[in-house]
Each structure stands twice: as structure tokens, then as C-alpha cells.
Phi, psi and omega in degrees: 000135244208114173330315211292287191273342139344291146302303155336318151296312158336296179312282186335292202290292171334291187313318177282349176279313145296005201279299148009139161235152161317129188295189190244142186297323196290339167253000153298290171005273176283351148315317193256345142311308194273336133322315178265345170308295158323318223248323175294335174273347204262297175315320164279315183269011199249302195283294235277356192273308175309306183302297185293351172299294196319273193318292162331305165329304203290326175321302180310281222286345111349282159001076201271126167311156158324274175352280219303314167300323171276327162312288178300321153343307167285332183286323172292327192286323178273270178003273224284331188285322162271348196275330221261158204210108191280166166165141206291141181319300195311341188273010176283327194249357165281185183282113174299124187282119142320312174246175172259126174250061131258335160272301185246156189232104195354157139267156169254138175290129170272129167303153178271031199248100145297004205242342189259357177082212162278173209257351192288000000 
């Protein structure tokens, strides 16, 4: 083969390669509307699936068993009878103390002098 005719194929396959004419924009347009239509629908359902997973899940784990309501039911129920411990509001603003003389009642010291009594 000879340059000459070299182009001459060349020229050829080009010219047939090109030959196709470009589709009209209004149907790529919609061709490419209708691709994102799809794919916006595929996406709401792929999510709206994920959501109601989700919530369930969260439902389940929420959910309190029998066994389970009632065991917490005696366990609280004992927690508030030993745990809990009253005191008057008003003991907030008295003065901390050592002893209570309403419970106990002071010892007194005695000097080590016998003849001399308490330290009083």
C-alpha cells in the first residue's frame, strides 16, 4: 500500500464515522430527565425502607418484656424502701453539729481529782 491509498481509507473510515448525525437536544433532554426520575425514585425508596428499618429497630429495643417490667417494678420498689432517707427541708440552713441532743445525750468529764467532781 502506497500513502496515496492510505488516505484514501483513512478519509473513508472517517467520513463513515461521522456520518451518525447527533440526536435532537429535546430527546437527550428527556432521555436524561427521565434517568434522573428513575434514580430519585430508587433513592425515596431505598430511604423511606431504611427509615421504617430504623424505627423499628428502635421500637424493638424500647420495648419492654414481661420478665423484664416486672423484675424492674420489684427492683425499684425495694431501691425507694431502703434506699430513700427523709430530712426536713429547714436542716439545710441549720448548723452542722456533732452530736444530736435530742438522741444522745453529752457525757461529762470528770476531773482526775477525786474530791473535785466534773469539769462542768
Amino acid at each position: 500500500m502506497n500513502d496515496k491509498e492510505i488516505q484514501e481509507h483513512v478519509r473513508d473510515a472517517l467520513g463513515a464515522a461521522h456520518q451518525e448525525q447527533a440526536p435532537p437536544f429535546d430527546a437527550v433532554w428527556l432521555a436524561a430527565e427521565q434517568r434522573h426520575r428513575r434514580s430519585r425514585r430508587r433513592y425515596a425508596a431505598v430511604g423511606g425502607i431504611a427509615a421504617s428499618v430504623a424505627v423499628l429497630a428502635v421500637v424493638a429495643g424500647l420495648w419492654p418484656s414481661q420478665e423484664t417490667a416486672l423484675t424492674d417494678e420489684y427492683l425499684i420498689a425495694d431501691s425507694l424502701l431502703n434506699g430513700t432517707q427523709w430530712s426536713a427541708p429547714s436542716d439545710a440552713l441549720l448548723p452542722q453539729h456533732q452530736i444530736d441532743i435530742y438522741q444522745d445525750m453529752p457525757v461529762l468529764l470528770e476531773s482526775t481529782e477525786l474530791n473535785e467532781g466534773s469539769l462542768l
